[in-house]
Structures are given as structure tokens and as C-alpha cells.
C-alpha positions as semicolon CSV with decimal commas, in nm:
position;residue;x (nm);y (nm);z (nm)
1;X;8,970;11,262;11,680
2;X;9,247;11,083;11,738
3;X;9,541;10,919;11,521
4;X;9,630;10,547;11,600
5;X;9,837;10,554;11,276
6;X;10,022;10,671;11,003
7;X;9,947;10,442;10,698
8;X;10,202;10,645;10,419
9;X;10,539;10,772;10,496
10;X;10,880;10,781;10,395
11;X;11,234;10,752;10,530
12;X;11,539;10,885;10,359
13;X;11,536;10,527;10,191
14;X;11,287;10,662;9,907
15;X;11,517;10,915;9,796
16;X;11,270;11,265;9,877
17;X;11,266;11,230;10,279
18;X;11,550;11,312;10,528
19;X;11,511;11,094;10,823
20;X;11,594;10,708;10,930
21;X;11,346;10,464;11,073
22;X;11,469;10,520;11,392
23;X;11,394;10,913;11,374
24;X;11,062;10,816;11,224
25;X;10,978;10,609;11,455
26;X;11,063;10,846;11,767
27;X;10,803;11,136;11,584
28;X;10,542;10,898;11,571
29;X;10,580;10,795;11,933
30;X;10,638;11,177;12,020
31;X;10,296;11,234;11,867
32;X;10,111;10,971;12,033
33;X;10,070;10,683;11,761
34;X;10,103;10,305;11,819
35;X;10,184;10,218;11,486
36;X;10,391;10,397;11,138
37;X;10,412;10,263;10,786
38;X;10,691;10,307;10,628
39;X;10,593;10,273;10,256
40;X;10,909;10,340;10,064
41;X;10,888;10,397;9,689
42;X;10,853;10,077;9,455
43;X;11,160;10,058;9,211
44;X;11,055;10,237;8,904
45;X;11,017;10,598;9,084
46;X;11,326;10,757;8,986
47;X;11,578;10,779;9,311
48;X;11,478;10,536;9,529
49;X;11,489;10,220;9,613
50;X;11,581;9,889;9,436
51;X;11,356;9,529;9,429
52;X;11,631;9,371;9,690
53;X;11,516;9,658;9,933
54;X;11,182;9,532;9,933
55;X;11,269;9,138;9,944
56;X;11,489;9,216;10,279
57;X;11,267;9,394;10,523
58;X;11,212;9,049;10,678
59;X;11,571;9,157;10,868
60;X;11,385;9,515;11,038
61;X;11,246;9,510;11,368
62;X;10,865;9,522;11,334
63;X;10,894;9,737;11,734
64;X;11,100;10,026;11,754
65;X;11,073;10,239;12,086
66;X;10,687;10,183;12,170
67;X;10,576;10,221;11,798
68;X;10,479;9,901;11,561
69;X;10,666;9,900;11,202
70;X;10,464;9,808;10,930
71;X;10,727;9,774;10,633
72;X;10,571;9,779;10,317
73;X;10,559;9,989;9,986
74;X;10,412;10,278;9,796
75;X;10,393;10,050;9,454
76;X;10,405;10,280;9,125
77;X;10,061;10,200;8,885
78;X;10,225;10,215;8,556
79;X;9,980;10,258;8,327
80;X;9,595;10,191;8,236
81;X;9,601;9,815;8,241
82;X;9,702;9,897;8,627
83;X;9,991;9,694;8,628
84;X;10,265;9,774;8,960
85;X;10,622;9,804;8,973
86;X;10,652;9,519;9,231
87;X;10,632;9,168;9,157
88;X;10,248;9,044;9,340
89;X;10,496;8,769;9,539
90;X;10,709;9,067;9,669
91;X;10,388;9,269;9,755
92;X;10,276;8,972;9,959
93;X;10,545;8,902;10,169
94;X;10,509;9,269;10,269
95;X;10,300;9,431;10,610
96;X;10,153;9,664;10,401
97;X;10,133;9,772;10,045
98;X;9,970;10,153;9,844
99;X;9,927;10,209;9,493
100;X;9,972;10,523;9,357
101;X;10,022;10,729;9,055
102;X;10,289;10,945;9,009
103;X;10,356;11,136;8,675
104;X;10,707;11,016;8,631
105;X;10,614;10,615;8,584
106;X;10,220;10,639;8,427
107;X;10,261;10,983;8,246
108;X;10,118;11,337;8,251
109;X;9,798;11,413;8,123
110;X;9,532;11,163;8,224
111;X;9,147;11,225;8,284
112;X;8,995;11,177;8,618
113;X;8,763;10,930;8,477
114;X;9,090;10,716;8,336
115;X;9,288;10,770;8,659
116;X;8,952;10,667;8,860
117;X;8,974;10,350;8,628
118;X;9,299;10,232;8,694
119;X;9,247;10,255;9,063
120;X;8,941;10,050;9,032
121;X;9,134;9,792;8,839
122;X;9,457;9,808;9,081
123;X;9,204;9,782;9,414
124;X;9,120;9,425;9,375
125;X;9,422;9,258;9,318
126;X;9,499;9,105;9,703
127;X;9,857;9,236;9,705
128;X;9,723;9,636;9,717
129;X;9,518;9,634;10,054
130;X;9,468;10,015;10,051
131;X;9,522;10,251;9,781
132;X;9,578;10,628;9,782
133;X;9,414;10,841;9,587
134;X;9,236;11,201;9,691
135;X;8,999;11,095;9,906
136;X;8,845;10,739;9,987
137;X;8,665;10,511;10,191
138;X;8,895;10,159;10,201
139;X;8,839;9,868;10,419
140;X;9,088;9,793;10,629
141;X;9,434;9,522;10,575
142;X;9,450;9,195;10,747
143;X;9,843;9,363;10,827
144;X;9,655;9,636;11,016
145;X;9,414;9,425;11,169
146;X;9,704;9,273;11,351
147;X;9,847;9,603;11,453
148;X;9,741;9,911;11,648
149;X;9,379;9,792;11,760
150;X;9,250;9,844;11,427
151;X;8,949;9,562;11,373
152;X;8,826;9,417;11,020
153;X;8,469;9,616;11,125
154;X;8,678;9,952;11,097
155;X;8,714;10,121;10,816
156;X;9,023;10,384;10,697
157;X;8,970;10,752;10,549
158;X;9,338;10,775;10,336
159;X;9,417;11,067;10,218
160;X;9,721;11,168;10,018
161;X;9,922;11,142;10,244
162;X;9,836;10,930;10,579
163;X;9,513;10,793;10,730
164;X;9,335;11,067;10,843
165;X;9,043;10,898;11,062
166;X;8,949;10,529;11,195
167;X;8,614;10,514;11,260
168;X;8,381;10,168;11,335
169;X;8,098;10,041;11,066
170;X;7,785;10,089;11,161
């Protein structure tokens, strides 16, 4: 198998990683990848970045080295209605958006069932093109149709953490 791309990742921006775009983008090309989201943390996780962040990516290269920038965001789901920490305008003008749940902004102590509920509810709304959770089977973003020979008859495997397979419908 091999990795065209790495859908979820972090720069020191978020506040928990330790390297710059740049450096990101010089390990992705270093490990053979045509393309590297860089989904910083939506405003209400504590440390990192603020909603001007987001509404200024506009300014950031979308090519760095040989690698293709998709700048979007990890977007916080803040509890069971599913509602985000990014205004849906914001989330639009982005490349590329997650949701995810994180114990500091939705809280501690939720079933699978309820946490498999809010996903369901976040998943349709157009501004959230691919969610992370565990383990699922998303179609993929018009953003990363555009990017990295990925086609709308592909689908992505996310994991936690970053794609993990591209594979064609059958």
C-alpha cells in the first residue's frame, strides 16, 4: 500500500506539535506523499489557535517543496446537538475541514452509542467533509478531489490520526 496523503496533522500552530509548515512539509515529501493537511485545532481546544488564524490561511502557499497544502481545521464537536467551534462560513472557505471530539470541549464520560450519534449528526452538514473517529469508511472531499490524484469514485479509510488507505469503489 501506498500513502498519497496525510489527511490530519498538526504544526506547532495548534499548541501540542513542535514543527512549522515548512518542516512538515519537507517530512511528507521525505516520505513520499504528494499532498499534507494541516488541520490545526478549532478555537475552543485549550492552547491553540484563535478564529483570525483560520480566516487568514488564504495568505499560505497551497505548494511547498513538491508537496500540496491543504489548510484546513480539526473543528471541536461541542456537545450532543453536534454543534462546531467554527463558524460553517469559516469552515467553507477552508481546503479541508475534521470533526472531532476531544474531552476538554464536549466532556468526559459519554457512551459509544451517544458519541456514534453526534458524529452522525456532525457528518452531514457540507462544511465537515471527513470526520475522524476510530475507524470509518468516508467518501472523499471535493478539496481532495482537486489534490493528490484522489477521484470522487475513491473512497478514504481515516483513522485517528491520518488516512490510512485510498482505495477505488467497486
Amino acid at each position: 500500500m501506498r500513502f498519497e496523503a496525510d489527511t490530519h496533522s498538526h504544526t506547532l500552530a495548534s499548541g501540542h506539535a513542535y514543527s512549522t509548515i515548512k518542516e512538515m512539509a519537507a517530512a511528507a515529501e521525505a516520505k513520499g506523499l504528494k499532498a499534507l493537511a494541516l488541520t490545526e485545532h478549532a478555537p475552543k481546544m485549550p492552547g491553540t489557535c484563535g478564529l483570525f488564524y483560520f480566516q487568514n490561511l488564504d495568505v499560505v502557499p497551497r505548494k511547498c517543496g513538491g508537496i500540496r497544502l491543504l489548510m484546513g481545521a480539526e473543528v471541536n464537536i461541542m456537545d450532543e446537538t453536534g454543534r462546531i467551534d467554527l463558524p460553517e462560513s469559516t469552515c467553507r472557505d477552508l481546503d479541508i475541514v475534521i470533526a472531532s471530539i476531544h474531552p476538554p470541549c464536549y466532556g468526559m464520560g459519554h457512551t459509544e452509542e451517544e458519541n456514534m450519534r453526534v458524529l452522525s449528526i456532525v457528518f452531514p452538514v457540507p462544511a465537515c467533509p471527513l470526520i475522524k473517529y476510530k475507524c470509518g469508511i468516508l467518501s472523499s472531499s471535493k478539496s481532495i478531489n482537486n489534490s493528490a490524484k484522489i477521484s470522487s469514485k475513491e473512497v478514504l479509510l481515516i483513522s485517528q490520526f491520518s488516512i490510512i488507505e485510498c482505495q477505488p469503489l467497486e
